[in-house]
Every structure is written in C-alpha cells, then in structure tokens.
C-alpha positions in Angstrom: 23.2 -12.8 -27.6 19.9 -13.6 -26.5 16.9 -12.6 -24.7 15.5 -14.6 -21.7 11.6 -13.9 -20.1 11.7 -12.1 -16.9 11.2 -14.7 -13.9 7.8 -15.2 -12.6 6.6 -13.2 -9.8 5.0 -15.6 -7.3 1.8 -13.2 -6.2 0.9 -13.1 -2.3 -1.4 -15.5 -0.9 -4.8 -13.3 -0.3 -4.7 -13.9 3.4 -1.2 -12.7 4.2 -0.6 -8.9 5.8 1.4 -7.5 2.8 -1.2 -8.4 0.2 -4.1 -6.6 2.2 -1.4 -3.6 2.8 -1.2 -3.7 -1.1 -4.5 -4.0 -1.9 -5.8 -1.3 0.6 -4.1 1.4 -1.6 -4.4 0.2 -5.1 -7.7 2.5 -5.8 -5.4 5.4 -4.3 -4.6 8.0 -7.1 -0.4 8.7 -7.4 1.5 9.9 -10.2 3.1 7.0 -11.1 3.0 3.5 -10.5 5.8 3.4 -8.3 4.5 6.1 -5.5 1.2 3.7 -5.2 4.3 0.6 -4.3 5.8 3.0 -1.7 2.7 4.0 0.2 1.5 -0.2 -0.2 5.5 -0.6 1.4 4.5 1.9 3.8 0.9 0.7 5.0 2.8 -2.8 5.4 5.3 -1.5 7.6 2.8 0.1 9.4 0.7 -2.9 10.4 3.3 -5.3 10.5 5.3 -2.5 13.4 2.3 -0.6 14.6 4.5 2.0 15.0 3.2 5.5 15.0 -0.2 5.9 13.1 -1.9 5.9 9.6 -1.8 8.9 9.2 2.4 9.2 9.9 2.7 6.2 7.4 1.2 7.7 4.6 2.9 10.9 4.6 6.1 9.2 5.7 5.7 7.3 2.9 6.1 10.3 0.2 4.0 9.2 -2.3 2.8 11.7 -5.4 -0.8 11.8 -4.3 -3.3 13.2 -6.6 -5.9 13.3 -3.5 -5.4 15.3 -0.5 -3.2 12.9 2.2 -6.6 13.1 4.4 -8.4 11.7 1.3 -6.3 9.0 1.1 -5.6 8.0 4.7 -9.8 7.8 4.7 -9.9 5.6 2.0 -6.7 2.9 3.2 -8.4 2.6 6.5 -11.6 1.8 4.6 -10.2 -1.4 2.6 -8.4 -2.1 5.9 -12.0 -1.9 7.2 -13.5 -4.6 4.7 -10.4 -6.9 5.4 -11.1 -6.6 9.1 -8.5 -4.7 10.2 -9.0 -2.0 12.4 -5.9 1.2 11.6 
C-alpha cells in the first residue's frame, strides 16, 4: 500500500468573479475554515445571479460568524469596493 500527494489545486486567475468573491471574505471572522468557504460560495452566487441582495447572501449563506452579520456584510461590500464592484 502506498501513499500518493493530493492533486494540485490550480488557484483562480486574480481577475475572475469567484476569486474577488473569495477574497472579499477572507478577513471575515467564522468559526471554522469551512463557514468562511460557504459565505465566499455565497458572495459568488450572489454576483454571478444578482439575485436578491448582500445582505440575503450572507445570512443565506449560514456561516458561524464571530462578527455581527451587519459587520460582515459592511466589510464584503468594502473589498467588493476596492475590486470595483459595486454590491
């Protein structure tokens, strides 16, 4: 029996709508690692849609904030701000 590496994850080009969904909430305090993936998931279906607001996509998302939702939602639309998207 052996052991193979894990495949290589091929990173998003910087340009591209999921990585500026993903790197809008990466300074957004959750509980685990995995709750700060669902809200990225969540902000990406919410540009690439524009269905409903921000604000719905975040607590849709049900992410284990450590911030108030309000909190959070502020800062998102702020990195979606210095990307030049307006949310």
């Amino acid at each position: 029996m052996s052991t193979v590496p894990p495949s290589a994850v091929k990173a998003f080009d910087a340009s591209t709508l999921e990585k500026t969904a993903y790197t809008s909430v990466a300074n957004v305090p959750t509980r685990e690692p995995n709750d700060r993936y669902r809200l990225g998931y969540s902000v990406w279906s919410f540009l690439s849609e524009r269905k409903g607001t921000l604000d719905q996509a975040v607590h849709t998302a049900g992410a284990r904030l450590l911030i108030p939702e309000a909190d959070a939602v502020t800062a998102i639309r702020a990195e979606l701000a210095k990307a030049g998207i307006e949310a």
